[in-house]
Each structure stands twice: as structure tokens, then as C-alpha cells.
C-alpha positions in Angstrom: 12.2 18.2 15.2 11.6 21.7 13.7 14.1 23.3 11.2 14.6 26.0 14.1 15.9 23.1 16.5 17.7 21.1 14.0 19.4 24.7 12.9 20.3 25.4 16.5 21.4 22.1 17.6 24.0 21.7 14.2 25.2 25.2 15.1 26.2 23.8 18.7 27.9 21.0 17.0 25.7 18.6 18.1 24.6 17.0 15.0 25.6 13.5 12.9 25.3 13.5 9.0 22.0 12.3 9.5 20.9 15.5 11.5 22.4 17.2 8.9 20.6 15.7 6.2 17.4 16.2 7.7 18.4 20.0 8.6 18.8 20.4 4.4 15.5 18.8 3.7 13.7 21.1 5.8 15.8 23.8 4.7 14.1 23.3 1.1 10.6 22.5 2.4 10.6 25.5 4.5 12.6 27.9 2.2 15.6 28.7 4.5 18.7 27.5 2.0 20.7 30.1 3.1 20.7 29.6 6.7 21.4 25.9 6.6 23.9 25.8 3.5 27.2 26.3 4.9 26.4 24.3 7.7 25.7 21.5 5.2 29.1 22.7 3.4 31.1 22.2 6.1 29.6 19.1 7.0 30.5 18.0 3.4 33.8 18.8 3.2 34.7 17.6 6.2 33.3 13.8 5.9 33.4 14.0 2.0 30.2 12.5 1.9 28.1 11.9 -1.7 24.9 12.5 0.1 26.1 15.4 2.0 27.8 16.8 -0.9 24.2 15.8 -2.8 22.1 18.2 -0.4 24.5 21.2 -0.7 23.5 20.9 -4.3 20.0 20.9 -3.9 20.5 23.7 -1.8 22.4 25.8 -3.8 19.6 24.8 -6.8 16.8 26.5 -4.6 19.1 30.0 -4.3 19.7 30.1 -8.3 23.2 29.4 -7.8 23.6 26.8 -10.1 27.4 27.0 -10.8 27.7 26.6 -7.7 25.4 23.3 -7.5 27.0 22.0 -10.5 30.7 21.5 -8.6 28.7 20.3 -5.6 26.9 17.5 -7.6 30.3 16.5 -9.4 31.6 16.2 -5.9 28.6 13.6 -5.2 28.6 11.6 -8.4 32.7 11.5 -8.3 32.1 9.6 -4.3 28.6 7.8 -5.4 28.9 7.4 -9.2 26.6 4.5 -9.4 24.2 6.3 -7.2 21.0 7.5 -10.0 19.2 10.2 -7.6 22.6 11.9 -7.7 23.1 11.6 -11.2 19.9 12.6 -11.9 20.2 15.9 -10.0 23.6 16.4 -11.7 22.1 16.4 -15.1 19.2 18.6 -13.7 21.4 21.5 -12.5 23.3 21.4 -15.5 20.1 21.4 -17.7 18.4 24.6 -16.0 22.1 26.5 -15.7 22.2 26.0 -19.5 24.7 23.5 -20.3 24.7 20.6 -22.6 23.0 17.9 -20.7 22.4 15.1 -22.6 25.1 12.9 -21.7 24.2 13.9 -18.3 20.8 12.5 -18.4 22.0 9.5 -20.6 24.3 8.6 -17.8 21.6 8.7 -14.7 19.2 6.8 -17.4 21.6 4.5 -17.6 21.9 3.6 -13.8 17.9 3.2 -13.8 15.7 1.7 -13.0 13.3 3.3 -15.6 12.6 7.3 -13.9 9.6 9.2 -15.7 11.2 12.2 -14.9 14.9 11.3 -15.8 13.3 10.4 -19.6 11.4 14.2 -19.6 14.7 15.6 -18.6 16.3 13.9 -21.1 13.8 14.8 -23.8 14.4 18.2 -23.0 17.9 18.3 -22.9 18.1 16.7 -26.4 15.5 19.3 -27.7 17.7 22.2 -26.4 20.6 20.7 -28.1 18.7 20.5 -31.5 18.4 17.3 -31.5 14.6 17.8 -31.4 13.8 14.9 -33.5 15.9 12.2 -31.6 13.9 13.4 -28.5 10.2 12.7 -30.4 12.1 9.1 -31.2 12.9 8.1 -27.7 9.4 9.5 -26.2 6.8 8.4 -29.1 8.9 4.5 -28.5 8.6 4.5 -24.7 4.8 5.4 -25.1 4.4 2.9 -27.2 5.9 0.3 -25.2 4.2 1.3 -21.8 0.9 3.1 -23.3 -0.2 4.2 -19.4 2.5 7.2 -19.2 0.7 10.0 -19.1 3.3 12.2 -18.4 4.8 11.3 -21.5 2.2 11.5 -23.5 2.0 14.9 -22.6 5.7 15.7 -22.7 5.5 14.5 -26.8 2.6 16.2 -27.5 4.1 19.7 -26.2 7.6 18.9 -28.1 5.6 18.1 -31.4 4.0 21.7 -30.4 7.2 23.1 -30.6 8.6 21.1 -33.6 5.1 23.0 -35.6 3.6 19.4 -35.6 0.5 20.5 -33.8 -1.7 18.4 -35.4 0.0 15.1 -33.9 -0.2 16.1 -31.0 -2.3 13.7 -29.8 -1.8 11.0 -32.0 -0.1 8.7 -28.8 -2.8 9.4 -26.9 -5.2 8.1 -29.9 -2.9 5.2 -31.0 -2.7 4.1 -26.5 -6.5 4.1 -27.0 -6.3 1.6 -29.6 -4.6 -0.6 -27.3 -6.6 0.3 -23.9 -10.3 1.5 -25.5 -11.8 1.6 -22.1 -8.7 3.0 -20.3 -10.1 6.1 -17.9 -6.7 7.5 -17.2 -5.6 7.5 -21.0 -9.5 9.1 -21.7 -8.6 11.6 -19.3 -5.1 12.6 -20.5 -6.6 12.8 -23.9 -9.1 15.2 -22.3 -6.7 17.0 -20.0 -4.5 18.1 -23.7 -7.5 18.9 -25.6 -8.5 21.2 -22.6 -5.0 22.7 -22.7 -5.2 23.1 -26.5 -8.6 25.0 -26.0 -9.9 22.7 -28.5 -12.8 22.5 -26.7 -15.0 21.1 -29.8 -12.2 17.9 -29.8 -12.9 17.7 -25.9 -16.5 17.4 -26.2 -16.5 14.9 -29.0 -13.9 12.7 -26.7 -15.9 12.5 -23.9 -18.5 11.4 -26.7 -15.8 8.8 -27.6 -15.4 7.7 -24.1 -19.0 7.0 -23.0 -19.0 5.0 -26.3 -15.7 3.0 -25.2 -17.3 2.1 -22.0 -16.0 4.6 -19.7 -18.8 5.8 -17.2 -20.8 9.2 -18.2 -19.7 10.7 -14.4 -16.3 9.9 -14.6 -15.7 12.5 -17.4 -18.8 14.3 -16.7 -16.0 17.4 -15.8 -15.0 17.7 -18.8 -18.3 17.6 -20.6 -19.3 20.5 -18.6 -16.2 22.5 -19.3 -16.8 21.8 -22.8 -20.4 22.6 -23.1 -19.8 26.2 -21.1 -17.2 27.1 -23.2 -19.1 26.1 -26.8 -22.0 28.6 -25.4 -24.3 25.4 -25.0 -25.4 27.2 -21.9 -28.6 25.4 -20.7 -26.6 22.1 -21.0 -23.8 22.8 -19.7 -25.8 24.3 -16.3 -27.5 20.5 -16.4 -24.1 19.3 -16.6 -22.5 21.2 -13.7 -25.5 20.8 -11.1 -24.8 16.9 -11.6 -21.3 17.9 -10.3 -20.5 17.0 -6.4 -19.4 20.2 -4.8 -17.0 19.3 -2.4 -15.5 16.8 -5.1 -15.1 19.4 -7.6 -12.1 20.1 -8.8 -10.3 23.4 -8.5 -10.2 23.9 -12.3 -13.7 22.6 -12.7 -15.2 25.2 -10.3 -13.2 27.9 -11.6 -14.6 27.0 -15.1 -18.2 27.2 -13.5 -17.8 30.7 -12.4 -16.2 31.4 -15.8 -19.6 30.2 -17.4 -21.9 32.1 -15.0 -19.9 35.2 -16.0 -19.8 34.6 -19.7 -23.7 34.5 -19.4 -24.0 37.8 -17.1 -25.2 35.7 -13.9 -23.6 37.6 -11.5 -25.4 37.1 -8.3 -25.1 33.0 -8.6 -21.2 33.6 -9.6 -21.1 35.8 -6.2 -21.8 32.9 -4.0 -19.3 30.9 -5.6 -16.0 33.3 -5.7 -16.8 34.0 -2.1 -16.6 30.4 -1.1 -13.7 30.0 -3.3 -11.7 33.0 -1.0 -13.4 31.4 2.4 -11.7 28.1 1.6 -8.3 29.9 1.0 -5.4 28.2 0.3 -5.1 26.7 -3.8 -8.6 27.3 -4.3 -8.3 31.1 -3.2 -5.5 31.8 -5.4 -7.1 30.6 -8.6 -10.0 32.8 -8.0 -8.6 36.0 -7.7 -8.9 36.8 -11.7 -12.3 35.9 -11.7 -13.1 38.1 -8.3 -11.6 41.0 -10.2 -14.0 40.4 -13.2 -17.1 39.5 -10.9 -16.4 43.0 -8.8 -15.9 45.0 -11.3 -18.8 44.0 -13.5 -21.0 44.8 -10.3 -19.1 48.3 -8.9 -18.4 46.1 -5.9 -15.9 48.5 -3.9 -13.8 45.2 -3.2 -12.8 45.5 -6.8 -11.0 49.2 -5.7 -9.6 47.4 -2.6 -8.2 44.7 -5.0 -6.6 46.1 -8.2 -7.8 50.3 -7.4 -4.4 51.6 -6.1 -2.3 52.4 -9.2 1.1 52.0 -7.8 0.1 47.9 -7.8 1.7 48.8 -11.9 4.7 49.9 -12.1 7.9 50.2 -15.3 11.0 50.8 -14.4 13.8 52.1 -16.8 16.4 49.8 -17.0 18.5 50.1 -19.9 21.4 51.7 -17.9 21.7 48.7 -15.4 21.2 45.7 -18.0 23.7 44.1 -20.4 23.9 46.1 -24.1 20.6 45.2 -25.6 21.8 44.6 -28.8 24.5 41.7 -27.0 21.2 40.6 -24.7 18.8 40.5 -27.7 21.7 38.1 -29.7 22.1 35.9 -26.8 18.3 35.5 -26.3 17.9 34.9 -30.3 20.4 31.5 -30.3 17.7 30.6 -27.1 14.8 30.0 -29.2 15.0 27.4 -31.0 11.0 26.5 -31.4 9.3 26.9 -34.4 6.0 27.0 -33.4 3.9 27.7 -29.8 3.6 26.0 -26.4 0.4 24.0 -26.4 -0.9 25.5 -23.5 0.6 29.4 -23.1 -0.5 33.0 -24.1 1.8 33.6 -27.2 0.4 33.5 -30.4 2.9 33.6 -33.6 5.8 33.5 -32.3 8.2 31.2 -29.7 9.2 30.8 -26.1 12.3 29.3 -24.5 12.4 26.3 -22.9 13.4 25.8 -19.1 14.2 28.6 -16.0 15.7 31.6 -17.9 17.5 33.0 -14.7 19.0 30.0 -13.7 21.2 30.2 -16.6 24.8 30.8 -15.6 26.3 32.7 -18.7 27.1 36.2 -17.6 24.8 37.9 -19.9 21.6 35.9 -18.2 23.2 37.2 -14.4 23.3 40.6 -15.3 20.1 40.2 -16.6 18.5 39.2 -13.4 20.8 41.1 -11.4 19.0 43.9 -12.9 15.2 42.0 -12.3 15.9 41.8 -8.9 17.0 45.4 -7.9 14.0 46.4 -9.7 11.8 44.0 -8.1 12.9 44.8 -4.7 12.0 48.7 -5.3 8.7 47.5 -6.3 7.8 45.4 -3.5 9.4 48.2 -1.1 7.0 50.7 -2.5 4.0 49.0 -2.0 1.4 50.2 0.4 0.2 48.8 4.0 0.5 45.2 4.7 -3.5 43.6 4.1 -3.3 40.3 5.4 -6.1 39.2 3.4 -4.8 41.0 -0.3 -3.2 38.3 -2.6 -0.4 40.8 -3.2 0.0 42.7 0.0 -0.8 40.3 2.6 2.6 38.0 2.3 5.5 38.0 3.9 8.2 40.8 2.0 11.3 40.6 4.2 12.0 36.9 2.3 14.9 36.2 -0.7 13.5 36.6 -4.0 12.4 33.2 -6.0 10.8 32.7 -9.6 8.2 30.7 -10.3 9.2 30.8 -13.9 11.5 32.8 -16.4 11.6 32.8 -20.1 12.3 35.0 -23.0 9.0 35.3 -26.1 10.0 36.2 -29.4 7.2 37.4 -31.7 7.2 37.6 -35.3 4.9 39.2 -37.3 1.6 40.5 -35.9 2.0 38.2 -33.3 0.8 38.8 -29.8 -0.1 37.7 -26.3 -3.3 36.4 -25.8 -5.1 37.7 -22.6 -4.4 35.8 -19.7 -3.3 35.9 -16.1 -0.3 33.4 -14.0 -2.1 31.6 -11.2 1.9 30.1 -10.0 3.1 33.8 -9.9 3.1 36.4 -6.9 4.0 39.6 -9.1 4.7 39.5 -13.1 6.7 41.1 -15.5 7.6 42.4 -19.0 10.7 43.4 -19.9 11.3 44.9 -23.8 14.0 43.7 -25.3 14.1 45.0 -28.7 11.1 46.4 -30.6 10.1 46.7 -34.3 10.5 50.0 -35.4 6.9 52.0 -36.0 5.5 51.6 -39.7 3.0 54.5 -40.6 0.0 51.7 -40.8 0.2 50.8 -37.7 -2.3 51.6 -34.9 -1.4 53.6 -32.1 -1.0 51.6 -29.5 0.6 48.5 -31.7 2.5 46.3 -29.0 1.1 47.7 -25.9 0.8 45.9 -23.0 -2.9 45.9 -22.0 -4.1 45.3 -18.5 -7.1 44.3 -17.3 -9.2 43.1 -20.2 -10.2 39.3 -20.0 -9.6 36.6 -21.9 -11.6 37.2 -25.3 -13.1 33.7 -24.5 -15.0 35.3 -22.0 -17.3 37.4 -24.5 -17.1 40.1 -21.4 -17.5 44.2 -22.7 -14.5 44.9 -20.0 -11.5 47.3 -22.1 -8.2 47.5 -20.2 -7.8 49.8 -17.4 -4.3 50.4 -18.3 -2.7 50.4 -21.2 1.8 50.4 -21.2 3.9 51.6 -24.2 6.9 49.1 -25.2 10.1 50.9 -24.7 13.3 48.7 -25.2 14.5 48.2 -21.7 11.6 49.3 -20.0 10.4 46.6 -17.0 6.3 46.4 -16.5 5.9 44.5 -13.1 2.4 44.0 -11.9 0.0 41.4 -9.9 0.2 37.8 -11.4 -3.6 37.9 -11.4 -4.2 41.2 -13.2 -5.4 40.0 -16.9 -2.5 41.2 -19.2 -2.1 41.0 -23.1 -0.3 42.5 -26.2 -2.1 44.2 -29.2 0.2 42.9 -32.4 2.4 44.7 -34.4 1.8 44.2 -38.3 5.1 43.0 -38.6 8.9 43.1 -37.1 10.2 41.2 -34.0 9.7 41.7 -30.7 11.6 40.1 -28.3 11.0 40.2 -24.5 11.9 38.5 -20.9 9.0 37.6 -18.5 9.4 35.9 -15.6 6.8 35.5 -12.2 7.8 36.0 -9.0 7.2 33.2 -6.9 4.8 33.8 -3.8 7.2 33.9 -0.5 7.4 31.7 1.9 
């Protein structure tokens, strides 16, 4: 039954806990919370059911009201307290609203059986209570016990990131290998992190590694490719890619095909191969869209004026008169960052990020905060021109409740900066400036700037921005999710920001 007949059949009345359950899961698949929550509410409160009381709470998680999903969950885990899906969401909600969760997750380990996720949440909630070191404990011991988690194995590697342990980063992955030589999916997850590092020198010498092991030359024959384009061994990394099976291809690995074709000027065979990547829609068109931009406008293509030409697709918006103090908001966000060092795999370069969905927070600081996001983001989208069903930005739905794909606050410290790089999860992205260094006579003119449109510098590509956005504490910068963006450094002071993508509606 469709969420349109379960909706109209539990508004008539006519529907069991059951019905209602099933109304709430496609509520969530289908991104309609708010139409099916208080019929789930009622439904709870009058049965007093743990799994009723369960689904308001995952409702109430999808709208950002997490105080709100955490009394609901206590409701669940006070009927069902032995129940470890429940208690699992409990210490989720209270994780991402920005409460102490560690007992929490400790609790819904505790009621197993063993959950991969349950362990990564509770890794995470120890790391944002400083216990950062406990947290590398736990992890780097379950690895070593079942050596096949990958998903660990990549949780440690990012949390030794953040502890400024880069360099053991993959040491699990290395020590699992002593144990499995052969194993393809530990070869791979080994692969997968160099990739993410960018290390692409260590990605190439572990596929090396993993012929040598045994594993077979075509089942990491990806990742030799990737690596060969992006060390400029052009002529092998061509070999490399034609041995490739097109409609087996990965997503990434295509995109990294067009990436080397571009590097090396080859425009008309990188034509061919953006177009079929928009034809097939879906995943595989949204990942190309940065590269279309690139291709188009290295060629005067007039798609690249139908794409990124209208100005108003960039937009600030002044809004130091609607947010908290920025002296209070740039306190609160300083305790938030507890890092020392980078994410393994994002844009900033000398300084930190925080850790879990900013805006889900429930202090009243952080809803102010994205009180103000969303006004401006709803003036934005109003503004925009025509609908174009076939634009990435203009050709979704606008009349739908605004979600986030991701929030998060960067805090750079001396001539750090933003690397140049685009959000493939996002719909529309953002800066906000939080507070700013003050301007030092040696610095260049545009130090801290956002700049728009120039490619990632990995890309050897003669492209400058074709915008350029001065920091402004309090000013908001919200533009497509696929428009290349990046920050020229300061030479020293902080500078402390929000970002945050807007999640494609639904």
C-alpha cells in the first residue's frame, strides 16, 4: 500500500499498530515526517507502545527535532529496555543533538549482539567527550580480534587523523594483512583509504603489494588506473582504463577517467563520456556535473552558460542582525572543536572540523543559528529563476521542508585554507563567516576569499575563479554544491566558519 493510502486510511481510523508502523517507515523513505508524525503520536500515547513510541522518534530525527526524539526514545527504552534497536536509536539522537552519549551507546552495546554501527557510534561519542584515546583502544582491539571490519578500520584510521596521528593511519589495515596476505576486501579497504588520503603514490605501490600477495591483477585493476592518471603516467594509465569493463565500472572510477582525459586536454574523448554519464541520470549524473562544468567551459560549450552562467545561482546574504552575538556563537563553536589535526578525506588544510550534524544540536545558540540558515536559504531558493527540469539545481522539487545533508563548523589557523573542491551529497552549499583575522599590511588582497570556480589544483587545468567573495563576519555565501569552491589563506589569525549542504529534496 502506498504512503498516500496508509496516510488516508489511519486518518479514517482505520488502522492497527501495525498499519501504523508501516505508515512511519514510509514516512521516512518517502520524506513526509510531518504528515504522518502526530498520527504516529497519538497512536503512541494511546497504546503506550515501545515500538510506536520508537518510530515517533525516528520521525522526529528526520525533522531536526531532536529534543523532541530524545523524550520519545526515553519513552521506548523505559517500555522495551532490553530492546538494542531502541537503545541504539536512543544513544544516536542524543549523540547528534549534542549530549553526552557514551553511556548511551555503552548501554545498547551492552544488549548486543555485536552492531558495527553501535561500536562507530560509540567511538564517536567517546571522541566528543575527550576521551579520544579510550575510543582508538576499543577500535584498534576489535580490529584486531575480527581483522575483516572494514568499516572499522576506516573509523580508526579517521580518529587517528583527528588525534594528528596521520601516519598510523593505516597501520590496522597493514597489521589485518599480516594475518589475511591474500585477503581482497582488506587489499581494497587499504586502497579505498590511500585513495581518500590522496596518497596516490602509497595506492599504487599497494596494488603492487597485492598482485604480489596473490590477489588477481583485475580485481584492483581500478585502483591501478586511478593511481597511474593521477601520478601523470598518462600512457599507462589509458592502457589501464581501456582494460576496464564499461558497464562494470564504478561511478568513482569513471569519474576519475574523465578527470584524466581533462588533465591531459582530451576533450572531445571526455565529451562522449560526461554525456553518457547525464544520459544515465540518476548517481552517476550527479557526480558528473563538476566535471561537465570544466569540460564546457574549456570548450565555450553554451551548456556551460545554461549551467553555472546566471549570476544569481551565487548569492551572500547579511546576517549578522538575525544570528546569535558572534562573539557568544564564535565561543560556543571554539569548545566544538576539539581535533587537532584534519579529516582524512575533506577540503581543510591547517586547521579542524567538528564532528557530527552541526544543526541537529539542541543548545539554543546552535537553533538560532540555523533558524537564521534557513530563512536565508528559503530566500535563496525563492529567488531562483524558471524551473529546468533537466538543471541539477533548478529542476527539483522547491515547495519541500528544508533537510541538510551535512553541517559543521572549520576552524583555521594560520595560513590555513580550503582546498578546492566541490560536495557531490549536497543540493546548494554554504559559507557562513564567523569571526575573521583582522587584515595584516602583508597580506594579499584577496587573503581569505572564497573562490568559485577554479578546479581542484590536482587537475593541472589554467581555469582562475569566475567569482571571487570577500569574508565579512556574518556574511552567508550560498551557491550550487557542484560549483568548485576554495579559500586563498590568510598568513595568520583564525578563521572560524559554519558550512553546511543542503540536502537534494525529495
Amino acid at each position: 500500500m502506498s504512503f498516500a493510502a496508509r496516510l488516508a486510511a489511519a486518518r479514517r481510523g482505520q488502522a492497527d499498530a501495525d498499519d501504523i508502523a508501516d505508515l512511519a517507515r514510509l514516512a521516512l523513505d518517502e520524506g513526509e515526517e510531518e504528515q504522518a508524525l502526530p498520527l504516529v503520536l497519538a497512536a503512541a500515547s494511546r497504546a503506550d507502545a515501545a515500538r510506536l513510541w520508537q518510530w515517533a522518534g525516528l520521525l522526529q530525527r528526520g525533522l531536526d527535532a531532536h529534543a523532541d526524539a530524545i523524550d520519545s526514545f526515553a519513552k521506548a527504552a523505559r517500555l522495551a529496555p532490553d530492546d538494542a534497536s531502541i537503545a541504539h536509536g536512543r544513544a544516536r539522537v542524543a549523540f547528534e543533538a549534542g549530549l553526552d552519549a557514551v553511556s548511551l551507546f555503552e548501554a545498547a552495546e551492552r544488549l548486543g549482539p555485536p552492531n558495527g554501527d553501535v561500536l562507530i557510534g560509540l567511538a564517536a561519542a567517546r571522541w566528543a567527550a575527550g576521551q579520544g584515546e579510550a575510543a582508538e583502544a576499543a577500535l584498534d582491539a576489535i580490529v584486531a580480534q575480527v581483522p575483516l571490519w572494514l568499516q572499522g578500520h576506516m573509523q580508526l584510521a579517521q580518529l587517528r587523523a583527528l588525534m594528528g596521528r596521520r601516519e598510523a593511519a593505516t597501520a590496522s589495515f597493514e597489521r589485518a594483512l599480516v594475518q589475511e596476505p591474500a585477503s581482497l576486501p582488506l587489499w581494497r579497504g587499504l586502497l579505498d583509504l590511500h585513495l581518500q588520503r590522496e596518497d596516490h603514490a602509497a595506492q599504487a605501490e599497494a596494488v603492487a603489494r597485492a598482485v604480489a600477495a596473490g590477489v588477481a591483477e583485475a580485481d584492483v585493476a581500478d585502483h591501478a588506473a586511478i593511481a597511474a592518471a593521477e601520478l601523470g603516467q598518462a600512457d599507462r594509465a589509458d592502457r589501464l582504463f581501456e582494460t576496464l569493463p564499461g558497464e562494470a565500472m564504478r561511478i568513482a572510477t569513471r569519474i576519475w577517467r574523465v578527470r584524466h582525459l581533462l588533465r591531459g586536454a582530451r576533450f572531445p574523448q571526455a565529451g562522449p563520456l560526461v554525456d553518457a554519464e547525464i544520459e544515465a541520470g540518476g548517481a552517476r549524473r550527479a557526480a558528473i556535473w563538476p566535471y561537465a562544468l570544466l569540460l564546457w567551459r574549456l570548450t565555450d560549450d553554451p551548456r556551460y552558460a545554461w549551467l553555472a552562467g546566471d549570476p544569481g545561482l551565487v548569492r551572500t546574504f547579511d546576517l549578522r542582525d538575525r544570528l546569535p552575538p558572534l562573539d557568544a556563537l564564535a565561543a560556543h563553536l571554539r569548545t566544538l572543536h576539539v581535533a587537532r589535526s584534519e579529516y582524512l578525506d575533506q577540503s581543510v588544510r591547517g586547521g579542524t572540523q567538528t564532528d557530527g550534524p552541526l544543526f541537529s544540536r539542541i543548545d539554543p545558540l546552535t537553533q538560532a543559528l540555523r533558524a537564521a540558515v534557513v530563512g536565508a536559504i528559503d530566500a535563496y531558493v525563492a529567488a531562483l529563476p524558471a524551473p529546468d527540469p533537466s538543471h541539477p539545481l533548478l529542476g527539483v522539487r522547491r515547495d519541500r521542508r528544508r533537510r541538510f545533508a551535512g553541517s559543521w563548523s572549520v576552524r583555521l589557523r594560520g595560513a590555513g585554507y580550503h582546498a578546492n573542491h566541490v560536495h557531490p551529497q549536497g543540493w546548494i552549499s554554504s559559507a557562513l563567516y564567523v569571526a575573521l583575522p583582522e587584515t595584516r599590511p602583508g597580506d594579499a588582497p584577496e587573503a581569505g576569499w572564497l573562490a568559485l570556480g577554479e578546479p581542484q589544483a590536482a587537475l593541472g587545468l589554467d581555469l582562475p575563479p569566475t567569482r571571487m567573495v570577500e569574508p565579512v563576519a556574518g556574511r552567508l555565501v550560498l551557491f550550487p554544491s557542484w560549483m568548485w569552491h576554495g579559500t586563498r589563506p590568510f598568513v595568520e589569525g583564525e578563521r572560524l566558519t559554519v558550512a553546511f549542504d543542503v540536502a537534494p529534496p525529495r
